[in-house]
Biopython code that builds the backbone (N, CA, C, O; Angstrom):
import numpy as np
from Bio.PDB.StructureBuilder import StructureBuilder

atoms = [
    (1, "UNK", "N", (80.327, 15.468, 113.184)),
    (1, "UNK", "CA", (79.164, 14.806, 112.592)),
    (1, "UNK", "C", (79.139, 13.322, 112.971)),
    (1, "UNK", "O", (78.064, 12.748, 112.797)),
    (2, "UNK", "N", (80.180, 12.605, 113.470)),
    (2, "UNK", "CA", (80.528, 11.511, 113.275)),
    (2, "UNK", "C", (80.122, 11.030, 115.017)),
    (2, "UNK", "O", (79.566, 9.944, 115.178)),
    (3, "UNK", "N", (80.418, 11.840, 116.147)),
    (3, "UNK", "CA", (79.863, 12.401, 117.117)),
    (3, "UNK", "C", (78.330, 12.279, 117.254)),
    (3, "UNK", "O", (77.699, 11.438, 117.896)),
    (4, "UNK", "N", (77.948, 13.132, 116.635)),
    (4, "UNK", "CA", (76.584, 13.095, 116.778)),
    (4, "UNK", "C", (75.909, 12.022, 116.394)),
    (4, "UNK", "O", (75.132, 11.625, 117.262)),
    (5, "UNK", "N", (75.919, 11.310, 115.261)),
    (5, "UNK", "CA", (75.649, 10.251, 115.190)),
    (5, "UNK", "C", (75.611, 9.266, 115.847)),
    (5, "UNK", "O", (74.606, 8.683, 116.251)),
    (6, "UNK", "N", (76.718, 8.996, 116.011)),
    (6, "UNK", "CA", (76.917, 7.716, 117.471)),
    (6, "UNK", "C", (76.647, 7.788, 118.616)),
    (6, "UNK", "O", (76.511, 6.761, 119.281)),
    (7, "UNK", "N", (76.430, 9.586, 119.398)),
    (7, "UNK", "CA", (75.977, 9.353, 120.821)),
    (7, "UNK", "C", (74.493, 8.748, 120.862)),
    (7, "UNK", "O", (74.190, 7.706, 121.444)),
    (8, "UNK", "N", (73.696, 9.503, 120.209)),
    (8, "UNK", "CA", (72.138, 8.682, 120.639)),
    (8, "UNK", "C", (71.971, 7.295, 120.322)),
    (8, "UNK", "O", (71.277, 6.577, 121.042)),
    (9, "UNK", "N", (72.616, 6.814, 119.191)),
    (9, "UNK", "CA", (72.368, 5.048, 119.499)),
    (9, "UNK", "C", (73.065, 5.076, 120.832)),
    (9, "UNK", "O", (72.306, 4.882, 121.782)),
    (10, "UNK", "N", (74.280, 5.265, 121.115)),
    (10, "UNK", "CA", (74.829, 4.416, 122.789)),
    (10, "UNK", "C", (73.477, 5.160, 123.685)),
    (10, "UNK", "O", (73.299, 4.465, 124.685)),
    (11, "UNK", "N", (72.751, 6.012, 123.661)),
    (11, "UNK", "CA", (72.277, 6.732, 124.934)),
    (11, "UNK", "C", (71.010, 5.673, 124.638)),
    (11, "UNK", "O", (70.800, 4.868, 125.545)),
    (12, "UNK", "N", (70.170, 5.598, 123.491)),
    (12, "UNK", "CA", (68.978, 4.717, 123.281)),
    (12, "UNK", "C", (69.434, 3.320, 123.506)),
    (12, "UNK", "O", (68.426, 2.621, 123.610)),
    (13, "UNK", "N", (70.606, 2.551, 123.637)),
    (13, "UNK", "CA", (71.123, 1.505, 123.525)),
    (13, "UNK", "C", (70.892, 1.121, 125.158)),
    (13, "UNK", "O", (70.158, 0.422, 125.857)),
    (14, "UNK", "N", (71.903, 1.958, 125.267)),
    (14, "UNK", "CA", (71.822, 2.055, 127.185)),
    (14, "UNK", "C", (70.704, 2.033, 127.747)),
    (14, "UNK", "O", (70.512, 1.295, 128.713)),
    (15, "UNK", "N", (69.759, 2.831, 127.255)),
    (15, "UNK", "CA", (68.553, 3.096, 128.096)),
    (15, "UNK", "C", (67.491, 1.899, 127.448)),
    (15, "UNK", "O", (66.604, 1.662, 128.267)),
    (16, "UNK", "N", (67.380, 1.232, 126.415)),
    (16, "UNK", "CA", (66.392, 0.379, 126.430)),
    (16, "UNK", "C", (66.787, -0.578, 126.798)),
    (16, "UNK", "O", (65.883, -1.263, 127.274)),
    (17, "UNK", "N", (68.480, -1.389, 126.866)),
    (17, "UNK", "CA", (68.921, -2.401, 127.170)),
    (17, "UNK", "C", (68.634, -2.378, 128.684)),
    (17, "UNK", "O", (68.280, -3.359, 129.338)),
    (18, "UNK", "N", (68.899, -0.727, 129.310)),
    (18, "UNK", "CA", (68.972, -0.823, 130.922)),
    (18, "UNK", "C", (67.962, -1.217, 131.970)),
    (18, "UNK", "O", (68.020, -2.139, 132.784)),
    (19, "UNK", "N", (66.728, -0.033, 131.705)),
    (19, "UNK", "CA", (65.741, 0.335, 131.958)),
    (19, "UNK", "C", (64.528, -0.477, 131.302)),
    (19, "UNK", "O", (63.357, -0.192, 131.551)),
    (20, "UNK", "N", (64.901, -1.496, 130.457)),
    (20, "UNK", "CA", (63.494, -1.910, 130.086)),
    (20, "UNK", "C", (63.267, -2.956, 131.040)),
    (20, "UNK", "O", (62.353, -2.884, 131.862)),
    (21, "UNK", "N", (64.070, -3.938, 130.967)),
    (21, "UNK", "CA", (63.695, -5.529, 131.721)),
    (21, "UNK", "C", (63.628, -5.510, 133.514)),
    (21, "UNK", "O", (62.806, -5.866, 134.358)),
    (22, "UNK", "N", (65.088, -4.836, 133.520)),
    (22, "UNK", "CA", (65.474, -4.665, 134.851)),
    (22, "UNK", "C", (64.359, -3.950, 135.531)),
    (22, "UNK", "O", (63.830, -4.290, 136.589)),
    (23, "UNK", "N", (64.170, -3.279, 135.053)),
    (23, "UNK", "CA", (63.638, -1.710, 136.118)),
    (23, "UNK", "C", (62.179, -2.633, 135.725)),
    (23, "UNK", "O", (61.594, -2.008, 136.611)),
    (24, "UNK", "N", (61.211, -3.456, 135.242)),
    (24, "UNK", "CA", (60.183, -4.312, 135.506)),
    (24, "UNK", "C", (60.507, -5.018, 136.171)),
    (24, "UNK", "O", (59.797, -4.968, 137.175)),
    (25, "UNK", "N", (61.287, -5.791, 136.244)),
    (25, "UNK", "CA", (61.362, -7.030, 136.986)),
    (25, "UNK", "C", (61.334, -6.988, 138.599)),
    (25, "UNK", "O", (60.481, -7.486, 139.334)),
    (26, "UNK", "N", (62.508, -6.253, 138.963)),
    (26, "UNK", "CA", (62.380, -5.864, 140.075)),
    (26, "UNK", "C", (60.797, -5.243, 140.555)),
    (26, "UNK", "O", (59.863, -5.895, 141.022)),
    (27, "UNK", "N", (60.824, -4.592, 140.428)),
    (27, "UNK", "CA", (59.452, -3.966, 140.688)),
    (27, "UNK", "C", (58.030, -5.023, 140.826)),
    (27, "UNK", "O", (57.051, -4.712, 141.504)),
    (28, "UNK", "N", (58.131, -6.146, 140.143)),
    (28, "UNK", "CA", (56.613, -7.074, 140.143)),
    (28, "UNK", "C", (57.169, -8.426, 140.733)),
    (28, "UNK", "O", (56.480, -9.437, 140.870)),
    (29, "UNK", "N", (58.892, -8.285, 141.162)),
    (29, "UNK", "CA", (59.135, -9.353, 141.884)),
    (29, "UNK", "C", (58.940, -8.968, 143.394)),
    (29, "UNK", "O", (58.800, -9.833, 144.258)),
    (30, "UNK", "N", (58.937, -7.536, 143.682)),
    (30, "UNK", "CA", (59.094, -7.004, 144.840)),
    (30, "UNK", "C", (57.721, -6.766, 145.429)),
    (30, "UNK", "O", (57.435, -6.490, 146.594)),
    (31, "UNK", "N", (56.821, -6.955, 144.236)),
    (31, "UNK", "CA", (55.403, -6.690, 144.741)),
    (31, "UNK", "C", (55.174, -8.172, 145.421)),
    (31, "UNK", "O", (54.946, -8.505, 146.584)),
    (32, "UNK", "N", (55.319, -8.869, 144.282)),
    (32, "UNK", "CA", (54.796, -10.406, 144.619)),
    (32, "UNK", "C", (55.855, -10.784, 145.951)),
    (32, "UNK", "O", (55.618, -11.870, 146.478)),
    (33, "UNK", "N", (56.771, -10.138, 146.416)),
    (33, "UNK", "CA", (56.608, -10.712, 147.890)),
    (33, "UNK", "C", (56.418, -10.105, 149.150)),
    (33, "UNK", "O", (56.676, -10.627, 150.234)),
    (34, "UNK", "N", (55.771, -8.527, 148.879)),
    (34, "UNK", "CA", (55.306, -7.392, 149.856)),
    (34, "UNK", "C", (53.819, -8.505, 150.010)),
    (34, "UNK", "O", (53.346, -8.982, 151.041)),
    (35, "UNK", "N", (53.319, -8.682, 148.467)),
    (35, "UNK", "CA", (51.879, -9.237, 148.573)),
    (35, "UNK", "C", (51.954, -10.616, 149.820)),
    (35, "UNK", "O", (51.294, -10.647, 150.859)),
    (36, "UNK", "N", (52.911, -11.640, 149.365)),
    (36, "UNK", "CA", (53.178, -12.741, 149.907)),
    (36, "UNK", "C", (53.541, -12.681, 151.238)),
    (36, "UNK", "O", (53.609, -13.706, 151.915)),
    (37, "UNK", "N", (53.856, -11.246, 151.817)),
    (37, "UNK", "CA", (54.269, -11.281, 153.209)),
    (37, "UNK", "C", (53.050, -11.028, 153.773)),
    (37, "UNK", "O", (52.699, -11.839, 154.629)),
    (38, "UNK", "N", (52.327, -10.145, 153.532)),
    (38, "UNK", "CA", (51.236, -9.771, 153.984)),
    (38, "UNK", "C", (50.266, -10.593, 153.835)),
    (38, "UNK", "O", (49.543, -10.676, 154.828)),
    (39, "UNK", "N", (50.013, -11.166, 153.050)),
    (39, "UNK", "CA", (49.241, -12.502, 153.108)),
    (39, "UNK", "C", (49.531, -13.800, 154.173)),
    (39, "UNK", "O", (48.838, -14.815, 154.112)),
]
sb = StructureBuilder()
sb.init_structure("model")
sb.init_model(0)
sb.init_chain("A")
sb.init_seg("    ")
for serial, (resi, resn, name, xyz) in enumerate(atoms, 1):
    if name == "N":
        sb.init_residue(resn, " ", resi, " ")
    sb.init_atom(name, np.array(xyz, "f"), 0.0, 1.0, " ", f" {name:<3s}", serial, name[0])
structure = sb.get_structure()
């Protein structure tokens, strides 16, 4: 019981700490210089 409890905070922990900022950032920094090359 003690198990179950604690895996989904670490799995929701992981995944909003991981996947929220990072996985944007990259992505609209990488645009803004595909855009900037091509321009």
């Amino acid at each position: 019981m003690a198990d179950e409890g604690l895996r989904p905070i670490i799995v929701k922990r992981i995944k909003k700490s991981g996947g929220g900022h990072p996985g944007g950032a990259w992505k609209i920094a990488y645009a803004d210089f595909v855009t900037a090359m091509m321009a």
